[in-house]
Every structure is written in structure tokens, then in C-alpha cells.
N, C-alpha and C positions, 0 to 999 in steps of 0.2 A: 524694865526689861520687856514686856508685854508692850506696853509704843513702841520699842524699837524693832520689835516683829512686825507689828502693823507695818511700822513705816517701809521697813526690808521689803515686807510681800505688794506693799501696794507700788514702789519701784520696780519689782520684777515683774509686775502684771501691766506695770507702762509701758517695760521696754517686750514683752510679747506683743501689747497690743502695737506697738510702733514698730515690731517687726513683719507684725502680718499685713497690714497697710503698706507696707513698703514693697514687699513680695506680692500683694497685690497691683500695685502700681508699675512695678518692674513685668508682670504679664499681662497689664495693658500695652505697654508698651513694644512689649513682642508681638502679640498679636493683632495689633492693626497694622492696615493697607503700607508698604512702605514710603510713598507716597507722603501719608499721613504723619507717617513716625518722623521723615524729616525733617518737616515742616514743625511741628511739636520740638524736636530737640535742635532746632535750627545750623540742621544738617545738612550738606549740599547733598541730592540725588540722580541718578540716571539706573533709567533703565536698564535690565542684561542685556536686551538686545540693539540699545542703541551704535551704532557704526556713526564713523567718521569723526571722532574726538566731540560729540555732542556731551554737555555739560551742564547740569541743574536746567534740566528739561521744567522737571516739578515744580521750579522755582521761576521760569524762566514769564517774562511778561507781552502777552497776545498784542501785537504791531497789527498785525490782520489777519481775519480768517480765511482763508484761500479757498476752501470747500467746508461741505460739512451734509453727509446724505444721514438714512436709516435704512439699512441694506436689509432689516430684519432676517428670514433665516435662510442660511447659505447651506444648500446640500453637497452631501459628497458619497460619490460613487466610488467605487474602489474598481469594478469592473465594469463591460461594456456589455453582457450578457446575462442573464439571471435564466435559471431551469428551475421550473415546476413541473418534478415528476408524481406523477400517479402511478398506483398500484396496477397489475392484470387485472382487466377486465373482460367476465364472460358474459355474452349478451344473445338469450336464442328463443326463440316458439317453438310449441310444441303442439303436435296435433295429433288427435288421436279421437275414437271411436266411441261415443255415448250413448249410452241409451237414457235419455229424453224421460219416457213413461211406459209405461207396462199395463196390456189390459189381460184378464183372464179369459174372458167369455163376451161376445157380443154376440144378440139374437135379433132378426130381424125378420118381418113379414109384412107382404102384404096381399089381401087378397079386393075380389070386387066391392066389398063394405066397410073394409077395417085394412088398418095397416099401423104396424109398429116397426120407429126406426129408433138403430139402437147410436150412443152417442159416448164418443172418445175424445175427452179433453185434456190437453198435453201443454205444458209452458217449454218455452226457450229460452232461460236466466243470460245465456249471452250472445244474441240474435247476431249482433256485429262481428262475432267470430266463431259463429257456427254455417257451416254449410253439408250439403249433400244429404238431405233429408230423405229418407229410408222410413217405410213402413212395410215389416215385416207380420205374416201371420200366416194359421194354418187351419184350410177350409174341414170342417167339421163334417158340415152338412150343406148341401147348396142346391135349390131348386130355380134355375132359372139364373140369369143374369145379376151379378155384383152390383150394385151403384154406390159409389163413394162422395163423397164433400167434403173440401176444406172451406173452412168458414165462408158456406152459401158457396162456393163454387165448386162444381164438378171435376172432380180429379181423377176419375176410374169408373169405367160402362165397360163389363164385360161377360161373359160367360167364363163361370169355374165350373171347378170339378170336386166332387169331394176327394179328399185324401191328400192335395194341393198343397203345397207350401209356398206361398208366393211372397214375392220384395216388389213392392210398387215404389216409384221416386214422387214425392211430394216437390210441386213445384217451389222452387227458392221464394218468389216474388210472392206466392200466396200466403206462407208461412209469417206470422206475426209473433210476439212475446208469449200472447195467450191465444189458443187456439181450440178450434172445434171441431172434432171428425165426424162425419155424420155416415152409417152404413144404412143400405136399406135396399131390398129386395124391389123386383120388379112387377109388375100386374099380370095374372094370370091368361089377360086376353078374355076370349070368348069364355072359356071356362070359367063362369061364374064361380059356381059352385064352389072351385079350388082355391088353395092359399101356397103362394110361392114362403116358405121361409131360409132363411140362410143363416147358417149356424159358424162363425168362425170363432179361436180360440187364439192364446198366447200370442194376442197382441205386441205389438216395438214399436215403441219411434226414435229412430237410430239417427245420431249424424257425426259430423266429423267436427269436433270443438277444437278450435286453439287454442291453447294457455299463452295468456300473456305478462305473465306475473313477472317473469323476468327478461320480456323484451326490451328494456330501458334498463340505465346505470347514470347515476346520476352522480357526481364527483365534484368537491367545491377545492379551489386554491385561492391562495390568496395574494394581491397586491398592495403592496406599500405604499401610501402617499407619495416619496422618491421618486418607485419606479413607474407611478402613473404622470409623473410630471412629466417623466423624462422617453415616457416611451415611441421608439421608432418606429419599429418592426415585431407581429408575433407570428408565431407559427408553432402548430398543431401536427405532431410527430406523430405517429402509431406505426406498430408491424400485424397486419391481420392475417392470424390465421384460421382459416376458413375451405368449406369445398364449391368454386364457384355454381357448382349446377344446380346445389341445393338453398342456395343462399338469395333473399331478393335481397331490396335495396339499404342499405346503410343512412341512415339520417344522424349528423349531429351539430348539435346546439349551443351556443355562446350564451346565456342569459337570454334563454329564450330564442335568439335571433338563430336563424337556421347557417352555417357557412357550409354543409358539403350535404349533399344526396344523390344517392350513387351505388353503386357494385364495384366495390375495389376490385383490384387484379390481388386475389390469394396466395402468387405468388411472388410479390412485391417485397422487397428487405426493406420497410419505410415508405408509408405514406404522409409527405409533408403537404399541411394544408396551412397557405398566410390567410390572416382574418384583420380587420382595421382594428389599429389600438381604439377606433371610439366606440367598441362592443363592452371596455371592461369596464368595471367600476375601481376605486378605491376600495380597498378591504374584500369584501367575500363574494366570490365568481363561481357560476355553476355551470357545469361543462358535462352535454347531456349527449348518450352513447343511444339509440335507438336501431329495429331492424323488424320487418315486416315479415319477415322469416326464416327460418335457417339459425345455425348457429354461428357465432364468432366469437375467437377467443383474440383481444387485442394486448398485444404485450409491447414495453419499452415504449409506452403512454408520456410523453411529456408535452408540456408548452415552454417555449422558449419566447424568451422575451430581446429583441436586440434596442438597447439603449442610443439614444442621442448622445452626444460628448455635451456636458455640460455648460452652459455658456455663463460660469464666472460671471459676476458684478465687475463692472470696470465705470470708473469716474477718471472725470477730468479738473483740470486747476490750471491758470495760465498766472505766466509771472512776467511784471511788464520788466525792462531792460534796466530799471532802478534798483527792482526787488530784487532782480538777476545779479546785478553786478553786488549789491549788498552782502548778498549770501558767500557769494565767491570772495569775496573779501573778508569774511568772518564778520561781521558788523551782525546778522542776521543768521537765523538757523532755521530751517522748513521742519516741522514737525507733526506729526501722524499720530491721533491717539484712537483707539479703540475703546469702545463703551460697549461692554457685553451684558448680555441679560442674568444669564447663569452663574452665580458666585461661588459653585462650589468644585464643580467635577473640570477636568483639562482641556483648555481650549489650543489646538495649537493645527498649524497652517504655515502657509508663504503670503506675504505683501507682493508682488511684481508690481514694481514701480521704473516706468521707463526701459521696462525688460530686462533690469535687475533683481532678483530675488534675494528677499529679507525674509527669515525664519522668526515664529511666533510661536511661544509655547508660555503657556502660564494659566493659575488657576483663580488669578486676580479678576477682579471687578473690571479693569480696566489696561489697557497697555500702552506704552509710549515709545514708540520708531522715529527716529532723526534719517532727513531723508535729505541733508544738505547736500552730501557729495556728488549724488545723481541726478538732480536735478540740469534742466534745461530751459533755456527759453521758450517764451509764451506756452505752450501746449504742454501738459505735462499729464503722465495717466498713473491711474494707482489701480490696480486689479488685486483683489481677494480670493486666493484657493486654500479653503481649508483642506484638512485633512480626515475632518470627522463635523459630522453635521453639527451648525452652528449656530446662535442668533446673537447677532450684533445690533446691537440699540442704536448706536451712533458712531458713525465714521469722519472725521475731520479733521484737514489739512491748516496749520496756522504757521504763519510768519510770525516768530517770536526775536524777540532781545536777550 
């Protein structure tokens, strides 16, 4: 009894294992190329998309190859415009009233033996956007004539008063980053004996700073490989609002390259500026808003991009009057296969052959079009419009049996 359990269990364990081999087998067979699978089960095959009664294409045997390119990869546009819009942009200088440095007390004298002159040193952190230098103070005590100096040179020779509150303007062109005021009384003259001194107090040095911290806006979009293959035309849209009497001039920038400098009109609905496509790059573009002063608020900020129409891969193939009549007679069949790079995701397009169009859709390695019935003598053309960017390994045309 025990053998014939053995024997029982070790037939049921052949016929699983010769079940699952088989279910193995049977989805090998589903899942390869069909191409493949007819060939293996010695199946006749055609294409879905073959036209014109074409028949065991798969099977069919190469008479000659009539073409044969690598068109590698085919883009496709879907429209003839692309917009890169940008956020509001506010762009402005601001200027306003600094006081520089601050002295308390300066004393100065001089008489026919001795002299002391007293010294006021002040920096300018942003010389390039400061202007209108003011030195403010109030005469204390004052014998005699003022003399002033900015660094060694003479800036102020005059008679005060005491009680005086005066604003002297330091010249621009003398003013440096670091600087040195020099006060010092005048010589008594004949009156030895005597000492001029000059007492002033609550020191300034006053000017008019610009903030520049937000006169630039710097903004990056970006271009696709496609649209820089293809591109025709760009242009640079803006609406500025702005008040023209306070406002100088507008500077703006491609990657650096400068395309507009100018004072728009503030009451413009749209200012469009074209710039050469060979300003952009592929991938990331910086597009630079700049202004000398004033304020601007620029809104409905786009670039628009106007495309080329694509100029499709087109080949040729010619068929002498032998091959011609062959085909038309059925003896021969023209056949088109497709060799794609991508195995997985959906390839699908038109063939325009002879200014006929054949539909293409499939997720296969490869595709097979019979192109017997439109065919013509000698000159024949085959053009490729996908419908979603594409790369095609190999494209070729064969006279088969």
C-alpha cells in the first residue's frame, strides 16, 4: 500500500510539473514579437496596418533593397507658438538723504607762532550712487576767516559769524571713498601778539544716496531642445506701468546680451520687442529687467516663441520599369519596415508615401507597411510625420517575393 502511494504522489508531481512547463511555454509564446510567434508556429503574418492585400510580409523573401536611411529622431510639434509667461515685475531706485558722518566739536587756531588745525574724516560706502555732498555746521565761535580742505584742496575761504548755521556743498569730483576735512583759521596779520581761533560745532556730511538693491529683476525660462531646433521668431511682450517724468531709462537683457535701452511710452497697452533666436540657449535663459531710476511696475511679462513648420524626413527610392510592371502584376510586393529604438511606450504617426497617407500605431520593436498599390515609376518618396517625438533606428524600403 505505501508503493502505491509513492507511485500515486510521484505521478501527480509529473503531471504538475508538466503542467507548469507547459503554461510556461504557452506565455512564451504570447508574449513575444508577433513577428516572432509566426515564424515559431509556422504561421503566415501581416501586419494591422498593411493595405492592399499584402500577405506574409514576415515571411516574405528580400528580391532588393530599394532604400534603407537611420532618420534617428523625428520631433513633433503640435503648435506653431509656444508662451513663456513671467510673473509682475516691480523694478525702481530710490534716493534719499544720508548723513555720511557726524562731528561734535572742531577747534581750530592759528596765531604768528603756532597753529592748530582741526580734521574731519568721513567715508562714502557707495560713492557710484551718491551725490550732492552737503557739509552742514554751526559757528560756535569765529575770529577771522574760515578755511576749509578736502583732501589738500581748498574748498571754503571765507569770513563767518558766530551764531552762523551754514550748509557748504563739497565739490563731487573731490569727494573720494575716504576722505579728509581739514578746518583751520586764518593768521592774525601784523598783530602778532594775537591768535585767530574758530570754534564750530555739530558737524554733517550730508548727501543724496540711491538704493539700488532693487533696480534689476532677473527672471529665468526655459527652452526645450524642439523649440530651439525649430525656432523662427521671438518676441518680448511687457505693459509698463510707470510716470514718464520720473522715470530714466529702461535696460533689458537676453543672457547678458542687451536687446532694448530706452524710456518706453507709460502709456503704451504693450510693448513688443523681437530679439534673434541665436540669443537663446537650450534649457535655462535669463531675461534681465534693469532701470537707472524711477520706478516701473511691468505686468502681462511674456516671451513668445513663433516656430518654423517642421520639415519632416522625406526619402527617395526609384523602381526601373521591370520592378514596376512586377509589382503591378502581383509577381512582387514594395515593403516599408520600421526599426524603432524604444520597446516600450507608443509609437504612432503617418508614412506619406507618394502623397498617400498610411497610419502607424504600435508599441512593437518594429513595423511592417506594404506600399504595393501606390507605388510609381522610377521616383518614389516616402516622408515620416509622427505624431509624438520619435527615434527610428532604420527605415527601409525592399522589393520582396
Amino acid at each position: 500500500m505505501a508503493t502505491e502511494n509513492k507511485r500515486g504522489q510521484a505521478a501527480m508531481g509529473a503531471a504538475v510539473l508538466l503542467a507548469i512547463i507547459m503554461g510556461l511555454i504557452v506565455m512564451f509564446i504570447i508574449l513575444i514579437p508577433p513577428q516572432d510567434r509566426a515564424e515559431l508556429l509556422d504561421e503566415p503574418y501581416s501586419s494591422s496596418s498593411t493595405t492592399g492585400g499584402a500577405k506574409e510580409l514576415s515571411k516574405a523573401t528580400v528580391s532588393v533593397n530599394l532604400m534603407q536611411e537611420s532618420p534617428g529622431r523625428i520631433d513633433y510639434l503640435s503648435q506653431n507658438q509656444i508662451e513663456h509667461p513671467l510673473p509682475v515685475i516691480n523694478i525702481y531706485t530710490k534716493t534719499e538723504s544720508k548723513v555720511l558722518a557726524e562731528k561734535n566739536v572742531a577747534y581750530a587756531k592759528k596765531g604768528s607762532f603756532s597753529e592748530e588745525i582741526a580734521t574731519f574724516s568721513f567715508d562714502v560706502p557707495d560713492l557710484k550712487h551718491s551725490a550732492n555732498f552737503l557739509l552742514t555746521f554751526k559757528v560756535e565761535n569765529a575770529d577771522g576767516p574760515l578755511r576749509m580742505f578736502l583732501n589738500g584742496d581748498e574748498v571754503f575761504n571765507s569770513e563767518i559769524t558766530t551764531g552762523d548755521s551754514l550748509t557748504i556743498t563739497l565739490p563731487a569730483n573731490k569727494v573720494k571713498e575716504t576722505n579728509e576735512l581739514s578746518i583751520a583759521a586764518t593768521s592774525p596779520g601784523l598783530a602778532f601778539w594775537a591768535t585767530n581761533e574758530i570754534n564750530i560745532n555739530n558737524m554733517k556730511v550730508v548727501a543724496e544716496v540711491t538704493s539700488t538693491e532693487a533696480q534689476s529683476s532677473k527672471n529665468i525660462f526655459l527652452i526645450s531642445e524642439v523649440e530651439k531646433k525649430n525656432l523662427e521668431k521671438l518676441v518680448l511682450q511687457f505693459k509698463p506701468d510707470c510716470i514718464f517724468e520720473e522715470v530714466g531709462k529702461l535696460y533689458v537683457t537676453i543672457n547678458g546680451e542687451e536687446i532694448y535701452s530706452g524710456v518706453p511710452d507709460c502709456d503704451l497697452t504693450m510693448v513688443p520687442i523681437e530679439f534673434s533666436p541665436n540669443m537663446i540657449h537650450q534649457g535655462e535663459n535669463s531675461l534681465v529687467f534693469r532701470t537707472e531710476k524711477g520706478n516701473y511696475v511691468l505686468s502681462h511679462v511674456v516671451i513668445k516663441s513663433n516656430l518654423k513648420e517642421i520639415d519632416y524626413p522625406t526619402y527617395y527610392f526609384d523602381l526601373s520599369n521591370e520592378q514596376y510592371d512586377a509589382v503591378i502584376a502581383g509577381n512582387n510586393r514594395v515593403r516599408l519596415s520600421l526599426e524603432f529604438v524604444d520597446v516600450v511606450t507608443s509609437k504612432y504617426g503617418t508614412i506619406v508615401f507618394n502623397g498617400h497617407q498610411k497610419h502607424f500605431d504600435t508599441k512593437e520593436v518594429s513595423y511592417v507597411i506594404d506600399l504595393s498599390d501606390d507605388i510609381v515609376k522610377v521616383s518614389n518618396s516616402v516622408k515620416i510625420k509622427p505624431e509624438k517625438t520619435i527615434e527610428v533606428r532604420m527605415v527601409r524600403v525592399d522589393l520582396v517575393k
